[in-house]
SEPA-995453 format. One record per residue (C-alpha): residue number from 1; residue in three letters; x, y, z. Coordinates in steps of 0.05 Angstrom, whole numbers. Last residue first. Layout:
// SEPA-995453
+-----+-----+--------+--------+--------+
:   k :   r :     px :     py :     pz :
+-----+-----+--------+--------+--------+
: NUM : ala :      X :      Y :      Z :
...
+-----+-----+--------+--------+--------+
END
This chain:
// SEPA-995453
+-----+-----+--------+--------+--------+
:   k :   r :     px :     py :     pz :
+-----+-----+--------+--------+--------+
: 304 : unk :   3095 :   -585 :   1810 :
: 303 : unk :   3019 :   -586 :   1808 :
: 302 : unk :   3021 :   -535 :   1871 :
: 301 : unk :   3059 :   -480 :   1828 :
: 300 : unk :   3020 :   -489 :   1770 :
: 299 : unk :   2946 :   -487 :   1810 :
: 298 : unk :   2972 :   -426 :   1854 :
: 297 : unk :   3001 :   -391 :   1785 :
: 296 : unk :   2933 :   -405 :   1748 :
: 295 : unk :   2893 :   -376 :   1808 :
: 294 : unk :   2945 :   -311 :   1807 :
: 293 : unk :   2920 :   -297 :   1739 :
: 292 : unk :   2979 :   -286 :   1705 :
: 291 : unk :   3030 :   -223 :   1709 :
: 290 : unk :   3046 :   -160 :   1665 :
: 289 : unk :   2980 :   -154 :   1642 :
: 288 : unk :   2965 :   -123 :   1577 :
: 287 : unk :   2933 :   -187 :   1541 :
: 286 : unk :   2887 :   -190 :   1604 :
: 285 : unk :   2862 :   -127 :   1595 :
: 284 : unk :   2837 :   -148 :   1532 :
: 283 : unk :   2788 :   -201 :   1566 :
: 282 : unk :   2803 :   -219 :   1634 :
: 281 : unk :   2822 :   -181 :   1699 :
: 280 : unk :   2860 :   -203 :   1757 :
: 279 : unk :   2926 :   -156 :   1748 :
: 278 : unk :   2886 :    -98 :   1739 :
: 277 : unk :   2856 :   -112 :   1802 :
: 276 : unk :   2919 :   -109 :   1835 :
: 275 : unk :   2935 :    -39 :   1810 :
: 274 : unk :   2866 :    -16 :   1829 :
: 273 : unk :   2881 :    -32 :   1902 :
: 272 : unk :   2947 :     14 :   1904 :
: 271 : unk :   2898 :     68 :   1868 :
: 270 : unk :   2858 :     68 :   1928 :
: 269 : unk :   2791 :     98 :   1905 :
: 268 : unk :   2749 :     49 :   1929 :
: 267 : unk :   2679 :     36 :   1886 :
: 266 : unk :   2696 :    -36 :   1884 :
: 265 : unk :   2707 :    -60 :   1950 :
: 264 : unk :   2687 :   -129 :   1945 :
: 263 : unk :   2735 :   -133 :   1891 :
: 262 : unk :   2792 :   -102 :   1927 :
: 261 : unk :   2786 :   -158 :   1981 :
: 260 : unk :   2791 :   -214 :   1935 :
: 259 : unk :   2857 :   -184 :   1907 :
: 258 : unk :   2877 :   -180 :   1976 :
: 257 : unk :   2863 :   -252 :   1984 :
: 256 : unk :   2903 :   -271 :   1922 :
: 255 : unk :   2967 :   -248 :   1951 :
: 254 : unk :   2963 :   -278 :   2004 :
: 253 : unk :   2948 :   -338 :   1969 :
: 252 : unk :   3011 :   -324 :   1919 :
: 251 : unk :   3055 :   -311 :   1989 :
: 250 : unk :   3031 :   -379 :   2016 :
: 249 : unk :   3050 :   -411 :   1955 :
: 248 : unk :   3114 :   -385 :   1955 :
: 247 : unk :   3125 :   -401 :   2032 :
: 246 : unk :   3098 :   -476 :   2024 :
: 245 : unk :   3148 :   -491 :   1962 :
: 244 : unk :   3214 :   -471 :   2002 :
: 243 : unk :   3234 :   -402 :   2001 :
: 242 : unk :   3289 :   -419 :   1952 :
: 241 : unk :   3261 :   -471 :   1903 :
: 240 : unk :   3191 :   -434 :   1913 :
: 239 : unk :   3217 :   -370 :   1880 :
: 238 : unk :   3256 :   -396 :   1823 :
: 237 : unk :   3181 :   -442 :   1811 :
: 236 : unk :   3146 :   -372 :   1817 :
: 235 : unk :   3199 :   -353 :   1776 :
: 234 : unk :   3188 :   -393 :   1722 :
: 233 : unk :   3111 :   -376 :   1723 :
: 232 : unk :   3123 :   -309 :   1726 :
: 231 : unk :   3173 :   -310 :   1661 :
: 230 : unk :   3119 :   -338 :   1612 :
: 229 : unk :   3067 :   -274 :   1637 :
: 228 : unk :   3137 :   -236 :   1617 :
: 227 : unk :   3136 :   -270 :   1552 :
: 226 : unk :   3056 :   -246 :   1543 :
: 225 : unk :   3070 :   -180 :   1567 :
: 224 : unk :   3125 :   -171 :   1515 :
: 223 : unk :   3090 :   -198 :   1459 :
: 222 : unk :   3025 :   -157 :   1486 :
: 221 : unk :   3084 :    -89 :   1481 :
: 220 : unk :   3083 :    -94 :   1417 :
: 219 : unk :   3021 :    -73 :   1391 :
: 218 : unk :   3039 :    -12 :   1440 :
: 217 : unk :   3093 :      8 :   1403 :
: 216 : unk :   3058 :    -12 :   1343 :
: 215 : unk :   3015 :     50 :   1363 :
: 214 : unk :   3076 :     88 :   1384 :
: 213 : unk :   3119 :     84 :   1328 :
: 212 : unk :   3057 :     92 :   1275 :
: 211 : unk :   3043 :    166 :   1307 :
: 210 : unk :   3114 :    187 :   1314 :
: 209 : unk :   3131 :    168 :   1235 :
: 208 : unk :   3060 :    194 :   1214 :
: 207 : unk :   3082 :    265 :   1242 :
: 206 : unk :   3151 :    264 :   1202 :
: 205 : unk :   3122 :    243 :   1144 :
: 204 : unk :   3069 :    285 :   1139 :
: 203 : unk :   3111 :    342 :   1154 :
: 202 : unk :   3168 :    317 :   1102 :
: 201 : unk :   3112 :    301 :   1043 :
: 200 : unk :   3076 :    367 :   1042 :
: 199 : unk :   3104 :    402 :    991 :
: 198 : unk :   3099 :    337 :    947 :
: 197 : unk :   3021 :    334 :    962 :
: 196 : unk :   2997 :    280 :   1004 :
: 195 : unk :   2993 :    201 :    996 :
: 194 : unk :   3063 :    191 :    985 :
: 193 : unk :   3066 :    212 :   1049 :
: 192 : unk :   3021 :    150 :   1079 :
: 191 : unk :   3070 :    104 :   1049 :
: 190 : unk :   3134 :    133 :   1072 :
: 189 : unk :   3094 :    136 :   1139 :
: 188 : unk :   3077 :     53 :   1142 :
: 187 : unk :   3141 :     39 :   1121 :
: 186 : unk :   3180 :     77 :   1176 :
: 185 : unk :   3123 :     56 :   1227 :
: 184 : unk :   3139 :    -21 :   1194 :
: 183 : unk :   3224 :    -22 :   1207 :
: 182 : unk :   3219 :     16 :   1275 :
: 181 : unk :   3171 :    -25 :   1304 :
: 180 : unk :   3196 :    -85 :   1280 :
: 179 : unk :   3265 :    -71 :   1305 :
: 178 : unk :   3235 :    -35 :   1381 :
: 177 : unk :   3204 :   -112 :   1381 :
: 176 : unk :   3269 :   -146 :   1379 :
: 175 : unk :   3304 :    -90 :   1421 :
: 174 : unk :   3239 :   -115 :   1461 :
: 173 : unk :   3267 :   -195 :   1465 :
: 172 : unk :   3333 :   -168 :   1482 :
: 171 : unk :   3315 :   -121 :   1537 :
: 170 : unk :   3274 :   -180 :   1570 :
: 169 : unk :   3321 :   -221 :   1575 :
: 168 : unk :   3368 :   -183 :   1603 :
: 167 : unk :   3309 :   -164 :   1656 :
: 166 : unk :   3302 :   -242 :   1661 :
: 165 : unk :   3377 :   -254 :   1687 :
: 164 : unk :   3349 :   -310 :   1723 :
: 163 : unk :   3393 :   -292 :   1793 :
: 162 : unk :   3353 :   -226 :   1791 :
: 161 : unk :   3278 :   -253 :   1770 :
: 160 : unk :   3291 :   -309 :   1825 :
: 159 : unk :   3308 :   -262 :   1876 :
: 158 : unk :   3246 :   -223 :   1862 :
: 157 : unk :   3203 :   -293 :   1874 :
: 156 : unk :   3249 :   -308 :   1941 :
: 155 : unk :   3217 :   -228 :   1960 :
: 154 : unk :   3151 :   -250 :   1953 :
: 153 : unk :   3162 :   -317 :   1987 :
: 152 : unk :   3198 :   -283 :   2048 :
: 151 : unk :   3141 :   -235 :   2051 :
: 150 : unk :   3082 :   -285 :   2051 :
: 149 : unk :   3142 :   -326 :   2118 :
: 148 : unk :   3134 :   -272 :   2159 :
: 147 : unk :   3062 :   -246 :   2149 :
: 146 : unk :   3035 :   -202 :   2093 :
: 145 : unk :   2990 :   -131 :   2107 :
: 144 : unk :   3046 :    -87 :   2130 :
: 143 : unk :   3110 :   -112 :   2107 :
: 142 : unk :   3070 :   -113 :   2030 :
: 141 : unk :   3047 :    -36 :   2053 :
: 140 : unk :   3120 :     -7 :   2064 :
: 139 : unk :   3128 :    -35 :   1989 :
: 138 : unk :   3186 :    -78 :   1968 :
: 137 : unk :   3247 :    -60 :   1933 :
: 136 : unk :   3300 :   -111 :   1904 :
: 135 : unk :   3353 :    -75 :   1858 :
: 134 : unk :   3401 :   -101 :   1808 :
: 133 : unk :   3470 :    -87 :   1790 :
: 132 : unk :   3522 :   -140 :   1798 :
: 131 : unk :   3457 :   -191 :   1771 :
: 130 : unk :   3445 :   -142 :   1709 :
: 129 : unk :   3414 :    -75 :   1681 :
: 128 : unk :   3372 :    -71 :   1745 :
: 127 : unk :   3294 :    -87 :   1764 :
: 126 : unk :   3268 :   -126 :   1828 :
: 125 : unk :   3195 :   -110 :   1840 :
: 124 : unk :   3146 :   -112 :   1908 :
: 123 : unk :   3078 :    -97 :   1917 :
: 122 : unk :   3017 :   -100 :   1963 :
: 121 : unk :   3001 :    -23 :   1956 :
: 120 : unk :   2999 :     19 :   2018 :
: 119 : unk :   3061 :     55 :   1989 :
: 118 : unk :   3131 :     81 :   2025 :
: 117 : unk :   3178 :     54 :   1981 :
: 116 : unk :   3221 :      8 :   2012 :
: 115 : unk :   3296 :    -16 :   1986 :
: 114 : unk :   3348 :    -70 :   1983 :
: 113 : unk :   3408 :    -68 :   1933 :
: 112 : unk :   3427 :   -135 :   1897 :
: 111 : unk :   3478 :   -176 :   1937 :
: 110 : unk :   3541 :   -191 :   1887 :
: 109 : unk :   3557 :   -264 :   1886 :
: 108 : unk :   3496 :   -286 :   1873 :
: 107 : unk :   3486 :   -364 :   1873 :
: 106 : unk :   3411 :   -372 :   1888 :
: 105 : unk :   3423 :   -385 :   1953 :
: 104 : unk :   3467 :   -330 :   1964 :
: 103 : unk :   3407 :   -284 :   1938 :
: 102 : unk :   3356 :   -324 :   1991 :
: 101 : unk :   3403 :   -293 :   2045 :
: 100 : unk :   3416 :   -233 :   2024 :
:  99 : unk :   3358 :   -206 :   2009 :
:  98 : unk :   3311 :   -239 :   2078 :
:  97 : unk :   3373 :   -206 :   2110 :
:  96 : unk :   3354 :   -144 :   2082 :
:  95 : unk :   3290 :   -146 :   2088 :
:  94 : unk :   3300 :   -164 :   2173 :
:  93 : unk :   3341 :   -103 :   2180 :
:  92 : unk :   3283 :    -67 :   2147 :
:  91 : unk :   3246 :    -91 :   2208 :
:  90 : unk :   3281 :    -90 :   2256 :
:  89 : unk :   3296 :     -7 :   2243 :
:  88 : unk :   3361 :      7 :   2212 :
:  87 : unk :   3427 :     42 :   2222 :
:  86 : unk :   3474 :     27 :   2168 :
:  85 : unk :   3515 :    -29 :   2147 :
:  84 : unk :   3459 :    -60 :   2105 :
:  83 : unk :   3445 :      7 :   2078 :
:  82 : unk :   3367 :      6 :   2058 :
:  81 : unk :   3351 :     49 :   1988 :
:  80 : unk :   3297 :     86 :   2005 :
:  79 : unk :   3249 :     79 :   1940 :
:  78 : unk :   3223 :    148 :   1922 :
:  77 : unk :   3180 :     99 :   1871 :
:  76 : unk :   3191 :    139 :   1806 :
:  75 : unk :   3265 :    164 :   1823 :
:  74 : unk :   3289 :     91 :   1850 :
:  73 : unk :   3252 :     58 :   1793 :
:  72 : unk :   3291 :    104 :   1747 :
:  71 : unk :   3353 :     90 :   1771 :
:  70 : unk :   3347 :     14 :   1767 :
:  69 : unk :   3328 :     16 :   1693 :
:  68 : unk :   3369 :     71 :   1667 :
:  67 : unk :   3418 :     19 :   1636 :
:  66 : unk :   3358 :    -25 :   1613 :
:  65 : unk :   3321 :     27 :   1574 :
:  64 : unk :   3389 :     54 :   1541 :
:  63 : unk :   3384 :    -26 :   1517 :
:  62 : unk :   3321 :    -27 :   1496 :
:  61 : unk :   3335 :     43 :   1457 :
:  60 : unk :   3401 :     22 :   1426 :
:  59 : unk :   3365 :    -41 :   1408 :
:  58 : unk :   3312 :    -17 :   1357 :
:  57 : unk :   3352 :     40 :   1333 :
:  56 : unk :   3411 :      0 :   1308 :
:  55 : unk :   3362 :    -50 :   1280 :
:  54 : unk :   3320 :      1 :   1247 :
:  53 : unk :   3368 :     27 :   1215 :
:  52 : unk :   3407 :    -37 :   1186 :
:  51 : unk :   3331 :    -53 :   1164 :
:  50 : unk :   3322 :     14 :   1134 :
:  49 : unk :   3385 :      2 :   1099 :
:  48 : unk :   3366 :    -65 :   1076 :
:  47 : unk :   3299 :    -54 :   1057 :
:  46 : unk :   3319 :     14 :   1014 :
:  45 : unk :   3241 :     31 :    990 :
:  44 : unk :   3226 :     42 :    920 :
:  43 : unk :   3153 :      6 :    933 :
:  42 : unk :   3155 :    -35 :    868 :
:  41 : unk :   3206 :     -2 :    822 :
:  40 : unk :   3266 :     43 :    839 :
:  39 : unk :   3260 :    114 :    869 :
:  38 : unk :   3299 :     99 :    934 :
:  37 : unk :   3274 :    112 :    991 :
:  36 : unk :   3303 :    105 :   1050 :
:  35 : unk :   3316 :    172 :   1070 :
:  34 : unk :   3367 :    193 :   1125 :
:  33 : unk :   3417 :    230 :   1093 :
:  32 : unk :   3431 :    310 :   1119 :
:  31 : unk :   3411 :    358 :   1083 :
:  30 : unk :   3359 :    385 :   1139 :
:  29 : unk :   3293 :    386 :   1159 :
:  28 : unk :   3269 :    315 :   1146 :
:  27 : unk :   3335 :    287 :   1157 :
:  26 : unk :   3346 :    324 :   1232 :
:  25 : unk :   3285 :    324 :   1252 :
:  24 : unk :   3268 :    255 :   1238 :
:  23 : unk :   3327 :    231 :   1283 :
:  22 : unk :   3314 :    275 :   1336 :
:  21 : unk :   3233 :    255 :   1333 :
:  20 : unk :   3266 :    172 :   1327 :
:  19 : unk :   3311 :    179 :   1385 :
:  18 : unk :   3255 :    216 :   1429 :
:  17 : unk :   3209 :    156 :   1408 :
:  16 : unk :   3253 :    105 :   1429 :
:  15 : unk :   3277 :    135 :   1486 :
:  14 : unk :   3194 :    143 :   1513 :
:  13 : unk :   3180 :     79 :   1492 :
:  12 : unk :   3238 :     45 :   1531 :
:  11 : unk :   3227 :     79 :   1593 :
:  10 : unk :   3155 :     53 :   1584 :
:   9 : unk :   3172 :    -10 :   1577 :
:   8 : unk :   3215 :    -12 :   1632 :
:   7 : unk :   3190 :     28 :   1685 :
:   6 : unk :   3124 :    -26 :   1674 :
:   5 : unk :   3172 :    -85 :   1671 :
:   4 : unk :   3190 :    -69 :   1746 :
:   3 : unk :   3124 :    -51 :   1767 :
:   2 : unk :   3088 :   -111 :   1752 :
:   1 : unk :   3091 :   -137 :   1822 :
+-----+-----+--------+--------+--------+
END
């Protein structure tokens, strides 16, 4: 169920890079201003206009990220979106209801879209710029493996991300990030210019600026990861709250065994199975998941 802040963060690193490259471009290769240097003593840099910059940069990108959110996980996933006044099988009917329902409980007022991709993964996301615009999609391989009330819990959980306004949350902590990582890859490449000969400052510059934006890019995404690890656990509680405690924990189980599953068949080459995994590992990988370990979100949600 990492998919949603997956679209997200990558969305976001790809604008943010393309904004900085046009942006380098244009100052490195023509007359137009855009250094922040300024010749004085100690590092001659212009902190306060690079910060302004950076700023500006940092959340015009998270927030471009957020507007194309829901559109790009519709693209991506080739998620049909499910017209509640529409013809429909009994069971998408029966998503959409599942929706609608748990999203009036949770005090929406406008009823998110409902989709399926077609996908033997286990998965489900909710993305959108905000609660009027969101999206709920599950996977035609979650309505295949889960039971009744697994897939009610899953979906309560996506509810909860909507009506928690965590994908506005989100944007704002990474415009955050984007600021850093804007501010210290602009440092970082004056620095490494200075380095090279005169002639060769602008290309230098210009290359370093793309390289450092996208490894502290990735630096920060484990602050990300690690506040959207946070966010889980609150709406696993969003989640149970709506679904009732048994269903949420029931979907987390069910969840679980599939993991257990995929690690008995290790040498499979479903890709939907390796998602899950990645989900379940320790070590560094574990800084880069999206989502705790499912154990620790059975043992919070049943100590509550």
């Amino acid at each position: 169920m990492g998919k949603r802040l997956l679209f997200f963060v990558l969305t976001n690193i790809l604008v943010m890079t393309t904004i900085v490259i046009v942006w380098s471009i244009i100052t490195t290769f023509t007359d137009i201003g855009g250094s922040f240097e300024t010749g004085g003593p100690g590092l001659g840099i212009d902190f306060v206009a690079l910060g302004a910059f950076s700023l500006v940069v940092g959340f015009t990108g998270s927030f471009i990220s957020l507007a194309m959110s829901r559109w790009m996980a519709k693209k991506m996933m080739k998620v049909k979106v499910l017209d509640p006044n529409g013809s429909l099988s009994a069971q998408e009917r029966s998503v959409v209801e599942k929706v609608h329902r748990l999203s009036r409980a949770a005090g929406l007022t406008h009823m998110p879209e409902v989709g399926i991709y077609q996908s033997p993964e286990v998965n489900a996301f909710a993305t959108g710029p905000s609660k009027k615009r969101s999206l709920v999609a599950v996977s035609s391989g979650l309505l295949t493996v889960m039971d009744d009330d697994a897939v009610e819990g899953v979906i309560a959980h996506e509810v909860a991300h909507v009506a928690n306004g965590d994908m506005v949350t989100m944007t704002l902590l990474q415009g955050v990030v984007n600021t850093f990582v804007v501010f210290f890859s602009r440092i970082a490449a004056i620095l490494v210019s200075r380095l090279v000969r005169s002639e060769m400052q602008g290309i230098v510059r210009f290359a370093a600026i793309i390289i450092f934006q996208i490894l502290f890019s990735i630096l920060g995404s484990l602050v990300v990861m690690a506040f959207s690890r946070y966010r889980e656990f609150h709406a696993d509680q969003g989640g149970a709250d709506l679904a009732g405690r048994d269903k949420m924990a029931h979907a987390l189980r069910s969840l679980r065994s599939y993991v257990d599953r995929a690690n008995v068949n290790d040498r499979t080459d479903d890709s939907a199975i390796q998602t899950m995994k990645i989900n379940g590992n320790g070590g560094m990988a574990k800084l880069f998941s999206s989502h705790p370990d499912l154990n620790e979100r059975i043992a919070r949600l049943e100590q509550r």
